[in-house]
C-alpha positions, -999 to 999 in steps of 0.1 A, spaced: 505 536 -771 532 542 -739 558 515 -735 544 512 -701 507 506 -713 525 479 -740 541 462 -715 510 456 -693 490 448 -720 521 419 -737 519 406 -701 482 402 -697 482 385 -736 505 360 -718 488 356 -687 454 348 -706 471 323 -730 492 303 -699 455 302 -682 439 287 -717 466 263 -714 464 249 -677 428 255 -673 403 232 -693 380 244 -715 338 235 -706 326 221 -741 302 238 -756 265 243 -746 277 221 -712 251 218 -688 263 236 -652 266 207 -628 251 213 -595 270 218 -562 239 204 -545 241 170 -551 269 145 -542 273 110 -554 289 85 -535 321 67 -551 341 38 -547 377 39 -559 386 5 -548 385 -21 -572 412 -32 -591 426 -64 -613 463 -73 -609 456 -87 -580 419 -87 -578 403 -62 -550 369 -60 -539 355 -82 -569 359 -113 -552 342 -100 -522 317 -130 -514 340 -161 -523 334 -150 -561 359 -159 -588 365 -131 -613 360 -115 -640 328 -130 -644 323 -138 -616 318 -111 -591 305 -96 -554 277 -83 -572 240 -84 -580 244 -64 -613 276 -65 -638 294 -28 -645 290 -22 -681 328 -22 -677 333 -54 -667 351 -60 -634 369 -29 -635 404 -11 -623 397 18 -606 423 39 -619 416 26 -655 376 38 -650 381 70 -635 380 92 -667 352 69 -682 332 77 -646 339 114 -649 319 118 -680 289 96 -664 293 118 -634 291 144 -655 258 129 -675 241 127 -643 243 165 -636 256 158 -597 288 183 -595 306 167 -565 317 126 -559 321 116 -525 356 99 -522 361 68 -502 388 72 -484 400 44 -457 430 61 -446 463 77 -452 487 53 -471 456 31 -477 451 20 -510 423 45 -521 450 71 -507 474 61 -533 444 69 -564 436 97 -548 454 123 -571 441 100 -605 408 101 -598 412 142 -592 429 146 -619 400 124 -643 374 145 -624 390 184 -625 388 177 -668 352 175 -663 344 200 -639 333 174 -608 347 185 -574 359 154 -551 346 157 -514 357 131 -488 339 104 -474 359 98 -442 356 55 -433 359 40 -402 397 26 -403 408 4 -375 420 28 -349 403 56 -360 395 85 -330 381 119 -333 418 132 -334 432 112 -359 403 123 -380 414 155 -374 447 150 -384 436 132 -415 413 163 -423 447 184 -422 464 161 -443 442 159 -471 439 196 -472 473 199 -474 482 175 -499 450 182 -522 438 211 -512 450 228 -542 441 210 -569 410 219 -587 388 194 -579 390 195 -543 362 201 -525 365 203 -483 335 190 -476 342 156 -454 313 130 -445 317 106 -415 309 73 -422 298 58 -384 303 90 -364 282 75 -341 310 51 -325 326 81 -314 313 99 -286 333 133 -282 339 150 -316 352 182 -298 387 176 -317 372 189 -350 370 223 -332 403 227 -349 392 224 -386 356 230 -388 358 269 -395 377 260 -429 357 224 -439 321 213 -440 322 180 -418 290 163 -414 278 135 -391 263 101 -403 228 103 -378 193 117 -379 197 122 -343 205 158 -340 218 155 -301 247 135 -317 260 162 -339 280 189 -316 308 203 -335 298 190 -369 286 215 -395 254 189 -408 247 155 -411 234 125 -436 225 96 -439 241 75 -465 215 44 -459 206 29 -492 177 12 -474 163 38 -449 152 61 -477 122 46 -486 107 52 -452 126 83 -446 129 77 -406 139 112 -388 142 131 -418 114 155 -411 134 165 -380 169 164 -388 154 188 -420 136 214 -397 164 212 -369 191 216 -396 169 246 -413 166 264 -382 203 262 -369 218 271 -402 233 233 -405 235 213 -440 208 181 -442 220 158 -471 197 124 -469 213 100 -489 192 83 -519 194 49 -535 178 35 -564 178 1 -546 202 -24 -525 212 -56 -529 239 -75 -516 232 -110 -519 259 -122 -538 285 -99 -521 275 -108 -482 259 -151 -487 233 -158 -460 229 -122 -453 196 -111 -437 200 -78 -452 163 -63 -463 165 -60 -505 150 -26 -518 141 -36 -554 140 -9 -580 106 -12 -596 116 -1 -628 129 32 -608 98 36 -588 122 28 -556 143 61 -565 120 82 -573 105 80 -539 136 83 -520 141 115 -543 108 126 -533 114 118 -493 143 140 -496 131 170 -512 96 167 -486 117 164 -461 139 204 -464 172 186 -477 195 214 -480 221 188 -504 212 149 -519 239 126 -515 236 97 -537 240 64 -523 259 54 -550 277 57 -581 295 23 -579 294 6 -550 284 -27 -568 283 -50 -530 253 -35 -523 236 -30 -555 228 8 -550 245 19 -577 237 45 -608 264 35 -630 252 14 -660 252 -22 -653 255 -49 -682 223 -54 -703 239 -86 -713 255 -99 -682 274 -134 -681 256 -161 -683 250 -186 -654 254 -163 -625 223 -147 -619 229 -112 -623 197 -89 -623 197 -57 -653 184 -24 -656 161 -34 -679 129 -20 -676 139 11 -656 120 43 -666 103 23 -693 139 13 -715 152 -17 -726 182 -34 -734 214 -13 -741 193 17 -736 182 8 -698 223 8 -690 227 49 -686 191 49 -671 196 59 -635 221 84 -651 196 100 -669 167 99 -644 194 111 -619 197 146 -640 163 148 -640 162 152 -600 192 171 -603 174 198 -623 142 195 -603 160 200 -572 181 231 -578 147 242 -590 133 238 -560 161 251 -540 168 282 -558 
């Protein structure tokens, strides 16, 4: 062999071992996640002091801002994020939708934890952009900019943004400046409110059920090359989170409730689902296994029941039925 040839060969020997290092390696026989479907996630909770628990006049641990009880207890975010990466993971959705109120906001400061607890298992981190006091079309610019800078090279990120409450801004011409390089989609079924945004959603846990101006938004988004991603629920709840509310309550029917938002939203031409949502536990919309023994006294409602399981087993149900849609759906859209 020439020294030359050596050489090249030594270095590419060290180049491949360096990559085996840094890069993690998919476990065996691991299903391929889809791109296709996004879950919304909430990275806000935490214990010492108590945030977002409370929510409601609630006392916790046991008592919580919630309909259901997290299998987990009332979590830390940053504690739960690699537990929540392998239940992403079980669900077959590829991409979490971060909530993100903000630079030097609190979920700003787990942003780079929760990355980190996602790139291990192959789950890309997208933004879901929330309606901060102050925020304007510019500054939502500028926060674009900033997160692409700051994360934009990490292996989960993903540059796709959502915009929670697009609708209480009126000119959006700002994001002229970084819509070539990022997928930025409008919250609205109204397609005359979506100029300069590549797509739009929904995110409405409730409105999924009777799928109001989705067979529009799907057909105009078809035919103007846009992305459609209706958001799905498998209920909402928020009693205990908002007292007095007069918020309408989409019961699960043992999972009846999101398979027919599933099936509104592949009728309907989505070109992506987003999930409405991992853990947002105020609202009671969420996938990620609730307590099948909840405390006592505070009437939580379970999974029990859903797609026919019982007990422990119902916990990881809307997981499970959510892999199911997964793998119809990027059968469908293949």
């Amino acid at each position: 062999m020439r020294a030359s040839a050596k050489r090249r060969n030594l270095v590419l020997t060290a180049l491949v071992m360096v990559l085996a290092v840094l890069l993690p390696v998919p476990q065996a026989g691991a299903a391929k996640l889809s791109d296709k479907v996004h879950l919304f996630y909430y990275p806000w909770y935490g214990t010492s002091p108590w945030r977002h628990w409370q929510q409601g006049g609630h006392t916790p641990p046991d008592d919580i801002g919630a309909d259901l009880y997290p299998s987990l207890g009332a979590y830390d975010s940053a504690s739960a994020a690699d537990r929540h990466m392998k239940w992403v993971r079980r669900s077959g959705a590829g991409v979490i939708v971060y909530s993100w109120w903000g630079q030097g906001s609190y979920e700003d400061g787990l942003i780079r934890t929760v990355m980190d607890a996602a790139a291990k298992r192959g789950v890309k981190v997208a933004w879901h952009l929330e309606p901060y006091e102050g925020r304007t079309a510019a500054s939502t610019v500028a926060d674009i900019q900033y997160l692409n800078q700051a994360y934009g090279a990490h292996p989960a990120f993903h540059n796709v943004f959502y915009v929670f409450w697009s609708l209480q801004i009126a000119d959006w011409s700002a994001l002229e400046q970084v819509n070539d390089e990022n997928i930025i989609l409008a919250q609205t079924t109204d397609t005359s409110k979506i100029a300069h945004f590549d797509g739009l959603y929904t995110y409405d846990g409730i409105a999924g059920a009777t799928a109001p101006g989705w067979k529009q938004a799907g057909e105009y988004a078809k035919a103007n090359g846009l992305i459609w991603a209706p958001s799905v629920a498998p209920g909402y709840i928020d009693d205990r989170a908002v007292p007095g509310n007069t918020t309408p309550t989409i019961t699960r029917d043992d999972g009846a409730a999101y398979d027919k938002q599933w099936n509104n939203a592949l009728t309907n031409q989505a070109t992506w689902v987003s999930v409405t949502s991992f853990n947002e536990w105020h609202e009671g919309s969420v996938i990620e296994p609730a307590d099948s023994s909840p405390p006592p006294g505070y009437g939580y409602q379970t999974f029990d029941g859903a797609y026919g399981k019982r007990g422990k087993a119902a916990e990881t149900a809307y997981l499970d039925r959510t892999k199911y849609w997964v793998d119809r759906f990027d059968r469908e859209r293949s």
